[in-house]
Short mmCIF file of the C-alpha atoms (twelve columns), coordinates in Angstrom:
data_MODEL
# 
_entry.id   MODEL 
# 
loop_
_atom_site.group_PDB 
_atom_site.id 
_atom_site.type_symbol 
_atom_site.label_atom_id 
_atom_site.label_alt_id 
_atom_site.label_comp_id 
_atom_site.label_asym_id 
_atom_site.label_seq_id 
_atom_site.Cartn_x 
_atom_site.Cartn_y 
_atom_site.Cartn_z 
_atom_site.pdbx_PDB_model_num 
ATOM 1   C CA . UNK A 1   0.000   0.000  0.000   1 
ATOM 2   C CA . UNK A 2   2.918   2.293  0.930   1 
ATOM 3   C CA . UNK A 3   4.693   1.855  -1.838  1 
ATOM 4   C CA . UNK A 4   1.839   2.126  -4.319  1 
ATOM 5   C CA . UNK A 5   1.311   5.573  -2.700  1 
ATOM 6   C CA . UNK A 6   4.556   6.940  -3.103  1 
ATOM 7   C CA . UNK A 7   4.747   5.615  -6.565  1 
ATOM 8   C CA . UNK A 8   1.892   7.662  -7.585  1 
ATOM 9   C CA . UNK A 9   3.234   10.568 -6.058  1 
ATOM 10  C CA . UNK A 10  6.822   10.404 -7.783  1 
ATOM 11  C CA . UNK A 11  4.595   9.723  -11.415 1 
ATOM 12  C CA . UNK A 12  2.966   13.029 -9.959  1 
ATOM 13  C CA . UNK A 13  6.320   14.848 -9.419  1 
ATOM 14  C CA . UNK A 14  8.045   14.168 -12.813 1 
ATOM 15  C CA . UNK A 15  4.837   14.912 -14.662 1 
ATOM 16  C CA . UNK A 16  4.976   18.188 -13.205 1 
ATOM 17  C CA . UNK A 17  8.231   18.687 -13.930 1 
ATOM 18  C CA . UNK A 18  7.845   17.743 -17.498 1 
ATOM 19  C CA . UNK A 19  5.937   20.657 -17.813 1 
ATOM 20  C CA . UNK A 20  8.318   23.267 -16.215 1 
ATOM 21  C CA . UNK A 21  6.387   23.291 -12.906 1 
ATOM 22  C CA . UNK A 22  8.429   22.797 -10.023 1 
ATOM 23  C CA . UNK A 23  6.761   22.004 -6.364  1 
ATOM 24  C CA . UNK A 24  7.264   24.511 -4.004  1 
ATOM 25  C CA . UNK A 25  9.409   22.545 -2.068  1 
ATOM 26  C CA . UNK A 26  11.738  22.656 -4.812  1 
ATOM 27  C CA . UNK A 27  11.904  26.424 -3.958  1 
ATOM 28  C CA . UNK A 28  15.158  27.442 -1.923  1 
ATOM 29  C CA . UNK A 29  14.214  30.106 1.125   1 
ATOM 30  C CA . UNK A 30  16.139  33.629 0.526   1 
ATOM 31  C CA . UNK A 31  18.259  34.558 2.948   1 
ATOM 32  C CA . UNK A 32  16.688  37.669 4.834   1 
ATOM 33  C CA . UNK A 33  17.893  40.672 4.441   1 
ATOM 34  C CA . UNK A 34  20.300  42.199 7.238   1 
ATOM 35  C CA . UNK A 35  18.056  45.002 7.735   1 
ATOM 36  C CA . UNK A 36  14.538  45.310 7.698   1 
ATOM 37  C CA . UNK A 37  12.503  46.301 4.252   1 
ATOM 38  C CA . UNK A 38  10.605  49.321 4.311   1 
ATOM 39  C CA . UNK A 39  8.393   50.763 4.987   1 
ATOM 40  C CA . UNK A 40  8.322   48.417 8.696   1 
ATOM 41  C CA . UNK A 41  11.217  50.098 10.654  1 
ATOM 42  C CA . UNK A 42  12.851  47.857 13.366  1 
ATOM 43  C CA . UNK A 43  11.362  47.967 16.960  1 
ATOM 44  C CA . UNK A 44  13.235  50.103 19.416  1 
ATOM 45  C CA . UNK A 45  12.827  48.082 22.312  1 
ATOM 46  C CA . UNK A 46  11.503  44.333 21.035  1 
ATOM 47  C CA . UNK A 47  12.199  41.216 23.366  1 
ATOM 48  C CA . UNK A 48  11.458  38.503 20.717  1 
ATOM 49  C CA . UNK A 49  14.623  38.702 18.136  1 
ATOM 50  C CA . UNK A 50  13.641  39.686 14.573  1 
ATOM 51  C CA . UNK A 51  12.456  36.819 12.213  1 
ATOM 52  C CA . UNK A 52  11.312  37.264 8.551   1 
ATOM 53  C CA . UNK A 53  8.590   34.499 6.886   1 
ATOM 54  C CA . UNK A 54  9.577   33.066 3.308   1 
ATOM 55  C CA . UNK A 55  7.676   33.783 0.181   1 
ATOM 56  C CA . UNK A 56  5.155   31.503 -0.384  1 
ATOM 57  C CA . UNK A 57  5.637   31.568 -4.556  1 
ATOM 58  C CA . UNK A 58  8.377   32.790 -6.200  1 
ATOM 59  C CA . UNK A 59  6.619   36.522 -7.287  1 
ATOM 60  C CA . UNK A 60  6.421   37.030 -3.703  1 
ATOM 61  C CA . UNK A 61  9.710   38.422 -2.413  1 
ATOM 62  C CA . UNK A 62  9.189   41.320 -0.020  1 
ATOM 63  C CA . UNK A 63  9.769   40.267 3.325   1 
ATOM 64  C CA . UNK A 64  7.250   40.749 6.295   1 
ATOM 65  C CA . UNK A 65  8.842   42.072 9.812   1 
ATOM 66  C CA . UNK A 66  6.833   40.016 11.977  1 
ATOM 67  C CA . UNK A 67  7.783   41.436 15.216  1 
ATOM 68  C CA . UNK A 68  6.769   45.332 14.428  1 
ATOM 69  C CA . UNK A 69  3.406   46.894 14.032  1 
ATOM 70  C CA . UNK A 70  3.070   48.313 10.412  1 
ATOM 71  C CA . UNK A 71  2.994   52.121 11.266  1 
ATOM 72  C CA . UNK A 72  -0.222  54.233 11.234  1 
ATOM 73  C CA . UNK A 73  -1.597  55.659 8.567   1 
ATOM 74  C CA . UNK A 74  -1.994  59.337 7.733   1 
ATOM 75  C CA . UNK A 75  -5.525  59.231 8.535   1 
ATOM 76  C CA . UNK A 76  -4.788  58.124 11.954  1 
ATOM 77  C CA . UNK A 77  -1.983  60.367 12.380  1 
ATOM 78  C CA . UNK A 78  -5.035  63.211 11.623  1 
ATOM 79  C CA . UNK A 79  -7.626  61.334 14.192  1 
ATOM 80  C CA . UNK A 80  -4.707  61.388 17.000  1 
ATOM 81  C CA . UNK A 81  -3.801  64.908 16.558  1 
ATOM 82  C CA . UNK A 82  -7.664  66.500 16.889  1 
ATOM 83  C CA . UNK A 83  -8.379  63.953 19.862  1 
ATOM 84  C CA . UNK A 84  -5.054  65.556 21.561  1 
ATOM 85  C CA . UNK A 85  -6.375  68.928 20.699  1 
ATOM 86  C CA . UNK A 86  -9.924  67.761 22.032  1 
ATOM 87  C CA . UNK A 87  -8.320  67.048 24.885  1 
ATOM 88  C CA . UNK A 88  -6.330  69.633 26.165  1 
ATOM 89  C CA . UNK A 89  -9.092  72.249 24.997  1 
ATOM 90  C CA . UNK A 90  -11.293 70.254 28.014  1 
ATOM 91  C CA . UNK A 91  -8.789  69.949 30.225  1 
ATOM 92  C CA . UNK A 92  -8.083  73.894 29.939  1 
ATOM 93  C CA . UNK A 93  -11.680 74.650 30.296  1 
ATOM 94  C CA . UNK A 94  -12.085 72.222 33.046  1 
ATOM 95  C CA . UNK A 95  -9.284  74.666 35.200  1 
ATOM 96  C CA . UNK A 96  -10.616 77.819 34.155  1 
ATOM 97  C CA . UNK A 97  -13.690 76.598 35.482  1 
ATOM 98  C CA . UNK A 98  -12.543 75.852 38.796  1 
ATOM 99  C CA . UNK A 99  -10.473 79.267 39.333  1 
ATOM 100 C CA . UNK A 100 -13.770 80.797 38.479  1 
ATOM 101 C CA . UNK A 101 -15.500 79.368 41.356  1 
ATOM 102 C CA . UNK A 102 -12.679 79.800 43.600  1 
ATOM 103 C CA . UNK A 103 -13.143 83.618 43.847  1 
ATOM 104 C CA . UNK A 104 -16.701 83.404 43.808  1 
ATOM 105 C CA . UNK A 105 -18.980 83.133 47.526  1 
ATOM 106 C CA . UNK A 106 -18.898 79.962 48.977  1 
ATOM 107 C CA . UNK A 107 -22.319 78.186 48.282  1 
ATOM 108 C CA . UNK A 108 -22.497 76.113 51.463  1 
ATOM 109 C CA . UNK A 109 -23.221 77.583 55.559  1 
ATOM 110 C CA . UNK A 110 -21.972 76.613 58.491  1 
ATOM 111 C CA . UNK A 111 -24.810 74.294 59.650  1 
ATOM 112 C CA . UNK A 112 -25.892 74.308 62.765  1 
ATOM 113 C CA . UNK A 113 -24.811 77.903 63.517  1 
ATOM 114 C CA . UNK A 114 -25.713 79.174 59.885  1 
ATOM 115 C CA . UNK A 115 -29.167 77.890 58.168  1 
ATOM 116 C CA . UNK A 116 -30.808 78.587 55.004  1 
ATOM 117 C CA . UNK A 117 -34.083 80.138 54.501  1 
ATOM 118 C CA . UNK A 118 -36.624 77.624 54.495  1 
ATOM 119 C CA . UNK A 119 -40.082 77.876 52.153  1 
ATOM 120 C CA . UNK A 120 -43.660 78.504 53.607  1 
ATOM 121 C CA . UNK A 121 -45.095 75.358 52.200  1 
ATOM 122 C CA . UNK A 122 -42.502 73.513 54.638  1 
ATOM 123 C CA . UNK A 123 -43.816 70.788 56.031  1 
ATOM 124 C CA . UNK A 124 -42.009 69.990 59.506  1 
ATOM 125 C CA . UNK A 125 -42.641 68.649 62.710  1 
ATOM 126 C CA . UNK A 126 -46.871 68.432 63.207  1 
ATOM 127 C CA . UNK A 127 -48.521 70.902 65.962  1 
ATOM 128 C CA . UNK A 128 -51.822 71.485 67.604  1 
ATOM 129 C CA . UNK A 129 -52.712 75.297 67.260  1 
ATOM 130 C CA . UNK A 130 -54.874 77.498 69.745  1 
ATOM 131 C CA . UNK A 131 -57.118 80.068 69.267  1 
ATOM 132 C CA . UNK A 132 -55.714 83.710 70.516  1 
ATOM 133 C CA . UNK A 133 -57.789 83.259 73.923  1 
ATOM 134 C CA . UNK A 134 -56.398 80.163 74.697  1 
ATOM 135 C CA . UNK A 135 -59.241 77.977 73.443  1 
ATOM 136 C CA . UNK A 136 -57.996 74.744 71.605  1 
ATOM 137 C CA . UNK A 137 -58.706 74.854 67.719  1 
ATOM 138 C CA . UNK A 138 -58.925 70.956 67.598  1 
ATOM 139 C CA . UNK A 139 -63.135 70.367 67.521  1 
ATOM 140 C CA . UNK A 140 -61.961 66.561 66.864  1 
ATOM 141 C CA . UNK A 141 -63.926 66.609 63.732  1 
ATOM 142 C CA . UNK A 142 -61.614 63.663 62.373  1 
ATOM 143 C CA . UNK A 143 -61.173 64.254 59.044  1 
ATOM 144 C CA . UNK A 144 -57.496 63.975 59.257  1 
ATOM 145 C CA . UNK A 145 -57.409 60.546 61.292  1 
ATOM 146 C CA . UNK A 146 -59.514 59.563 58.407  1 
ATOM 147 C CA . UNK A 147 -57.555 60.800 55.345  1 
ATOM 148 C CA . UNK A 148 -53.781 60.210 56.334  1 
ATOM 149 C CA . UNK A 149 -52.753 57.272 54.170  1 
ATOM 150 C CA . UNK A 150 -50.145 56.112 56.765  1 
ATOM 151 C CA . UNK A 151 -53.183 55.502 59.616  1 
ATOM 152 C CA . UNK A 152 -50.369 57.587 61.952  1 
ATOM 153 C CA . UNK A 153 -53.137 59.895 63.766  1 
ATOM 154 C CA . UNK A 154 -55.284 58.231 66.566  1 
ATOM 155 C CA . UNK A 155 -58.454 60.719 67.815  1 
ATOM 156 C CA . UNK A 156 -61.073 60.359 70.602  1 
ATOM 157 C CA . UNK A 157 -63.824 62.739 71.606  1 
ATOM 158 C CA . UNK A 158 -66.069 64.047 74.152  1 
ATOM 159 C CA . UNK A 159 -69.046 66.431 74.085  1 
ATOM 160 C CA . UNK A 160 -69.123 69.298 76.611  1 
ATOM 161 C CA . UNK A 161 -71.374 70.198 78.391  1 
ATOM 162 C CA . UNK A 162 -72.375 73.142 75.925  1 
ATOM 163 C CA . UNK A 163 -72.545 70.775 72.987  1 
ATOM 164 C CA . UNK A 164 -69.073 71.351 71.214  1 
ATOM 165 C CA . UNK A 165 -66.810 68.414 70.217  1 
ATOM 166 C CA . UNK A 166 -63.460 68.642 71.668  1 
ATOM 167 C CA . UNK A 167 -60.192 65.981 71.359  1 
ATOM 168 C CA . UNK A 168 -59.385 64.048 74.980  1 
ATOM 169 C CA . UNK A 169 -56.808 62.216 72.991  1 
ATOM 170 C CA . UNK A 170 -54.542 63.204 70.285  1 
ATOM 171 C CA . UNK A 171 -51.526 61.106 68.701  1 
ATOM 172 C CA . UNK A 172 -49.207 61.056 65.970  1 
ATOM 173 C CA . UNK A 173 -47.096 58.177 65.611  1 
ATOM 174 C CA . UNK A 174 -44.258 60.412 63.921  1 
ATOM 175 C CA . UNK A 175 -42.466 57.113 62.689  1 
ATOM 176 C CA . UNK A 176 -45.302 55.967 60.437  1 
ATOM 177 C CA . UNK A 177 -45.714 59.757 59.185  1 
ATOM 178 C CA . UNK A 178 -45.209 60.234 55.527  1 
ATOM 179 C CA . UNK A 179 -45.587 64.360 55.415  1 
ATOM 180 C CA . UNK A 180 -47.633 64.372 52.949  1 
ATOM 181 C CA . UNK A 181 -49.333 67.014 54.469  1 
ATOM 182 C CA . UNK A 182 -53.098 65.698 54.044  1 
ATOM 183 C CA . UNK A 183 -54.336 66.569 57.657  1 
ATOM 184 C CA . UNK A 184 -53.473 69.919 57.873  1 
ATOM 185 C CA . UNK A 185 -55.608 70.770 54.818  1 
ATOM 186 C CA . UNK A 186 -57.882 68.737 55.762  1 
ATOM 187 C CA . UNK A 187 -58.549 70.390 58.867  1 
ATOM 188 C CA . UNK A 188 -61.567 73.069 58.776  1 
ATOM 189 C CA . UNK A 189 -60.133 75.261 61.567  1 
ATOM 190 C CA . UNK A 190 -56.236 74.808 60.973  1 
ATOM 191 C CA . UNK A 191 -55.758 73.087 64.664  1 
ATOM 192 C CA . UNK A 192 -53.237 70.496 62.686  1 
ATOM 193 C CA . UNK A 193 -50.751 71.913 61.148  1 
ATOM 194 C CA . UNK A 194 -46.930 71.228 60.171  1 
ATOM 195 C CA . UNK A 195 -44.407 73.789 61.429  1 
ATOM 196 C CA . UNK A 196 -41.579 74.376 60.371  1 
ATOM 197 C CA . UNK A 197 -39.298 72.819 62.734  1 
ATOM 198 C CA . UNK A 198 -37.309 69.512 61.327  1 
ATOM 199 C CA . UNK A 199 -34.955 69.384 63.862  1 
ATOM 200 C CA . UNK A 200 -36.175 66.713 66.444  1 
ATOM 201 C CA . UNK A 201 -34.683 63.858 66.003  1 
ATOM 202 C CA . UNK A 202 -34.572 61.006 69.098  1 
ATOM 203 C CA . UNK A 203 -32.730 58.128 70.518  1 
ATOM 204 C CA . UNK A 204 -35.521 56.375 71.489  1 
ATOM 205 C CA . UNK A 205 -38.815 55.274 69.323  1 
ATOM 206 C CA . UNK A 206 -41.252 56.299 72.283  1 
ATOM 207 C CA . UNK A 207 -40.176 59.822 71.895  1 
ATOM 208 C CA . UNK A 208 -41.791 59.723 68.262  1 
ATOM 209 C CA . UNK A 209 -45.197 58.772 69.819  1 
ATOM 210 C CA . UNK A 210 -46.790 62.362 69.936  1 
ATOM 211 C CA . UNK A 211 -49.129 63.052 72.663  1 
ATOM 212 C CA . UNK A 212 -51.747 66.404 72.701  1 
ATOM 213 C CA . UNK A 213 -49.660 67.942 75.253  1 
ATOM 214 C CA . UNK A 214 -46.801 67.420 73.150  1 
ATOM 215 C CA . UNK A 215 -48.184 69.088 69.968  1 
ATOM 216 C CA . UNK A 216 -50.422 71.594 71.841  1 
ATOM 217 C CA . UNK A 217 -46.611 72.709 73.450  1 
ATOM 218 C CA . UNK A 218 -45.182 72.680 69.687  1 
ATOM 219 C CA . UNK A 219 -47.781 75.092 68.580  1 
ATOM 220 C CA . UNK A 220 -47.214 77.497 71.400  1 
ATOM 221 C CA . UNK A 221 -43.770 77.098 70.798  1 
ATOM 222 C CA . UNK A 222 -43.835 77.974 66.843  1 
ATOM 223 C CA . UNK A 223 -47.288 79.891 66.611  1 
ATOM 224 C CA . UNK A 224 -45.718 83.069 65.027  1 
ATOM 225 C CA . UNK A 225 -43.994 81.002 62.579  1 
ATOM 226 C CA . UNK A 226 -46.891 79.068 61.341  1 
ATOM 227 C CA . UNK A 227 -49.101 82.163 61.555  1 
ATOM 228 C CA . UNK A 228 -46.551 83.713 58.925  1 
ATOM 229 C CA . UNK A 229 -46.366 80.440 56.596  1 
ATOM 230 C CA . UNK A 230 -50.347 80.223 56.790  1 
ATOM 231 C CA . UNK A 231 -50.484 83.750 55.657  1 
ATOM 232 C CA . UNK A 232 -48.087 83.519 52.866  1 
ATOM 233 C CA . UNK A 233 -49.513 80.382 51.475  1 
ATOM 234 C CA . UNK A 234 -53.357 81.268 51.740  1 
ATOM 235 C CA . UNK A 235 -54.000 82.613 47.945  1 
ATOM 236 C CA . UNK A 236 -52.796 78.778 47.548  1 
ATOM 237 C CA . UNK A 237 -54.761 76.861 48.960  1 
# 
């Protein structure tokens, strides 16, 4: 069998070369050049010696520098040039913006001894409001124990002896309040109201369980406040 194969392939051979037609292994590699062809100039700094590939016909005799990247075109050189330019033109306008702002008025304050102005629709820590003589506002109507969406305000109410409704129990879990502001514009008489005091934070949960006297001393506490927000806000509402 192994001889009938390599039979056919020497008939093959000097057929070929009958012809004129030599096999390329009948082709003798060139001996590379000592220096590299251009255009492909040597690496400066390659770690893998220099090697050249033979032709693979005999019409193919330039030789390829394997080890070095062909060098960019002039197109590229163009795209590299306008991204540098790109670049520095940012990077220049990125400092001149900063040395703007550092001669301009600092935009922060020195919280808690500085604070910013805060708006009239503020809606802060929740207060019961009085009437000037004294008299509560509250006529425990609740309409905002039935409106607040978080089910935070808890109402009960007696009748006095002169037939008006008045609150014996008001509270405001303040940890299930949402602000959304719903009771106090609710409320007919504006007894409910949120101030504008945000400052009242706790260590303990209990001290977020508002009582009557506790909001009833919060509006005392920030009645001229929310007597100025109320009257700012009023074509509003």
């Amino acid at each position: 069998m192994w001889r009938r194969f390599t039979k056919d392939l020497w008939q093959k051979v000097s057929k070929a070369e009958s012809f004129g037609v030599k096999s390329e292994s009948s082709f003798s590699c060139p001996i590379p050049p000592s220096k590299p062809v251009p255009p492909y100039p040597p690496p400066s700094c390659s770690p893998v010696p220099p090697f050249y590939c033979c032709p693979r016909t005999k019409y193919d005799v330039n030789f390829i520098y394997i080890n070095d990247v062909p060098p960019p075109s002039a197109l590229g050189d163009v795209f590299d040039r306008i991204a540098q330019s790109i670049f520095w033109l940012e990077l220049a306008r990125g400092f001149a913006v900063t040395l703007g702002h550092i001669f301009k008025e600092p935009a922060t304050i020195n919280y808690p001894f500085e604070k910013g102005p805060l708006s009239p629709r503020f809606r802060g820590e929740h207060a019961l409001r009085r009437y000037p003589s004294g008299e509560e506002r509250c006529i425990a109507c609740k309409l905002c124990e039935a409106i607040c969406p978080a089910q935070a305000i808890t109402i009960e109410a007696e009748e006095r002896s002169d037939g008006s409704r008045r609150a014996t129990r008001y509270d405001i879990d303040m940890s299930k309040c949402i602000f959304c502001g719903f009771c106090q514009d609710a409320c007919p008489v504006d007894a409910i109201v949120e101030g504008p005091n945000f400052e009242y934070s706790t260590e303990t949960h209990e001290e977020l369980l508002y009582n009557k006297e506790k909001l009833l001393t919060n509006g005392d506490r920030w009645e001229p406040e929310i007597v100025s927000n109320i009257r700012d806000n009023h074509l509003y509402r």
